[in-house]
N, C-alpha and C positions, 0 to 999 in steps of 0.2 A: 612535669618533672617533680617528683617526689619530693628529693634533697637540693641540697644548693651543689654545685659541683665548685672541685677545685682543683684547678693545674699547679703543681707543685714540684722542688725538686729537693729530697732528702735535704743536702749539705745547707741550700742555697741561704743566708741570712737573713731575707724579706722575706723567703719563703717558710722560712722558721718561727719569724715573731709573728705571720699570719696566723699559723697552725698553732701557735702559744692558747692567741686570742681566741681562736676558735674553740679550744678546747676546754678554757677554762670558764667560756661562756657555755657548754654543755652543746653546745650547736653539731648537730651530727651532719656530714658531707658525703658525697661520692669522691672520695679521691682519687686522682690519675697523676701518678708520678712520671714522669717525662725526662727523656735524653735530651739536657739541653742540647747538642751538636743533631738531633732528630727530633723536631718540635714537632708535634701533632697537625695536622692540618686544621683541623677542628680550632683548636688553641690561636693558631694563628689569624685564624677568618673572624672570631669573636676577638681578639686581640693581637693587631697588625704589630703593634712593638714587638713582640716576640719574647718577652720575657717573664720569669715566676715572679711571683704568686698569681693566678689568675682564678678569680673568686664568678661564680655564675649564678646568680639567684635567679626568681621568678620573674623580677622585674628590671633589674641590671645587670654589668657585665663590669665587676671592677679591680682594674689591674694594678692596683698600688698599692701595697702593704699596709701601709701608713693610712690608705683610704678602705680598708678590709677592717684594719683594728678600729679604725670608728663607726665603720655601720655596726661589728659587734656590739662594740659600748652603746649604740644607740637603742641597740632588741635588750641588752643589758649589761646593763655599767657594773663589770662585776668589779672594778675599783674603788668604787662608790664607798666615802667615808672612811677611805683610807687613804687620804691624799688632802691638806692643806690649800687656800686657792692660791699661797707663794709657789707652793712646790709645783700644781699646776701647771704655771707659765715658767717656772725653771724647767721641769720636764719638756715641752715646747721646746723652749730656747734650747738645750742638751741633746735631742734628736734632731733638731736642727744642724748641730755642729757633728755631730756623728753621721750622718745621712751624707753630709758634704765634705768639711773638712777633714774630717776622720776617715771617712771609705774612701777620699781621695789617696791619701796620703797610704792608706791600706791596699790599695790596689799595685801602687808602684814598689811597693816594699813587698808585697807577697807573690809579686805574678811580674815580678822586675823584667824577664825575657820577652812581657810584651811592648815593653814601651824604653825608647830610645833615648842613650844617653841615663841610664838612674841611677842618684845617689841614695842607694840606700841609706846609708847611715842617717842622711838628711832626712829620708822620708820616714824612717823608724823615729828621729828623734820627736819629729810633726805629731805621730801618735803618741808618743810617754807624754810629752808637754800636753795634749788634751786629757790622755789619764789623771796626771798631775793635778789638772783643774778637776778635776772629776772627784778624786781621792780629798780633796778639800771641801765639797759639798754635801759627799753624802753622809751617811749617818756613820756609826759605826756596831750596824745591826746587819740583820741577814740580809735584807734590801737594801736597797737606796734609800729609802726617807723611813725606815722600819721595820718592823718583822712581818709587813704585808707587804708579797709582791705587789707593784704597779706599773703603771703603763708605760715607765723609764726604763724598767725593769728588762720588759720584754723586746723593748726596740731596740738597745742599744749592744744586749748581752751576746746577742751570737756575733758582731763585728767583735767583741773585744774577746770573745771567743777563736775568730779567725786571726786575729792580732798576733795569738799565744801559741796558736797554731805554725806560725813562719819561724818561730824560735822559743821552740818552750823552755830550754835552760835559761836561755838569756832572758825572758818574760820573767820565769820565775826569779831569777838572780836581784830583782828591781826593789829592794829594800822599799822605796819611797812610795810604792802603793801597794801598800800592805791591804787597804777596806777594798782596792778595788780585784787582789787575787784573790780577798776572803768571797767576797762579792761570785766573781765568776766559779769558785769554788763550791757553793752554794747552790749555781747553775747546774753545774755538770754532775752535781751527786742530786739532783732531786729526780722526784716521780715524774716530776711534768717533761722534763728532759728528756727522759728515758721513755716517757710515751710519746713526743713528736717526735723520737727521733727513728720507731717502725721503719723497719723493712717494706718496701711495697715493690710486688712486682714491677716493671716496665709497662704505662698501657700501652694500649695498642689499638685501634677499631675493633669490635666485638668482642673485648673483653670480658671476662665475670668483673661484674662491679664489686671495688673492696669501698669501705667504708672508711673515715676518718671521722672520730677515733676509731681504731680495729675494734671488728667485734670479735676479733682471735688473742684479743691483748691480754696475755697475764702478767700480771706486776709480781718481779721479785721482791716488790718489796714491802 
């Protein structure tokens, strides 16, 4: 095997900050983007959970997003020296509370017809109260802790991404986190954005292999 492969799915949020990490550590992949509702057989047999990111090197098989941006950081820590060793263990503690508390409370407020009995309103407020916290730590630069993305950066932007997604007037309308729409605002107009966010066929077995990053990618910008 040439490349490292990667199961992926355009929108999906873990599947997002993987292909962040991956990209901005230069590491080139085979990517196969995948119907969640028609998950590859392939994908499933190396990874019985059944869900994106699924990362395949020479020597492992690893399906956790969270555990894909640290083998990157390990071949290279393209964070390296832009990061304090407080902001460190706040970054930790911060994907901690977005991973859990925040994609909980995200799931029932954005996809409410799948789960019984939801108070929206309750579960919308769950998330402004973590923004809340959020909008008082970070900096008031392009990043979180400065004008160098970091590793907070990319773990937690595409959930507060999907957040804004369930009601972008009312998101917008939220006077009280202001660092955190400049923040996501930041996201959604950069290069790095615009290059995970490629078009990739549907694979399929027998595919043409596409590449991640595309080697068809021209940047408008």
């Amino acid at each position: 095997m040439n490349y490292p492969i990667l199961y992926s799915f355009k929108r999906c949020p873990y599947a997002m900050r993987a292909r962040m990490a991956i990209k901005l550590a230069g590491i080139e992949c085979e990517i196969r983007e995948v119907r969640l509702n028609n998950k590859p057989d392939h994908m499933l047999k190396v990874s019985p959970k059944g869900t994106v990111p699924v990362l395949i090197t020479k020597k492992k098989v690893i399906d956790e997003s969270l555990d894909i941006i640290n083998w990157v950081l390990s071949i290279d820590n393209v964070f390296e020296g832009n990061i304090e060793q407080n902001e460190i263990d706040l970054t930790e503690h911060l994907i901690n509370i977005f991973d859990n508390k925040f994609k909980y409370h995200l799931d029932r407020y954005k996809y409410s017809t799948r789960y019984k009995d939801v108070d929206l309103e309750f579960h919308q407020n769950q998330c402004l109260k973590i923004l809340n916290n959020l909008e008082s730590l970070i900096f008031n630069s392009e990043w979180c802790f400065g004008d160098q993305l970091n590793k907070l950066d990319i773990s937690i932007l595409p959930f507060i991404r999907q957040f804004r997604i369930a009601n972008s007037s009312w998101f917008d309308s939220q006077n009280e986190i202001t660092k955190v729409k400049k923040l996501l605002n930041n996201f959604l107009d950069s290069k790095l954005f615009e290059e995970i966010m490629h078009t990739y066929e549907i694979w399929e077995e027998g595919a043409e292999t596409s590449f991640f990053p595309s080697k068809n990618y021209n940047s408008k910008k």
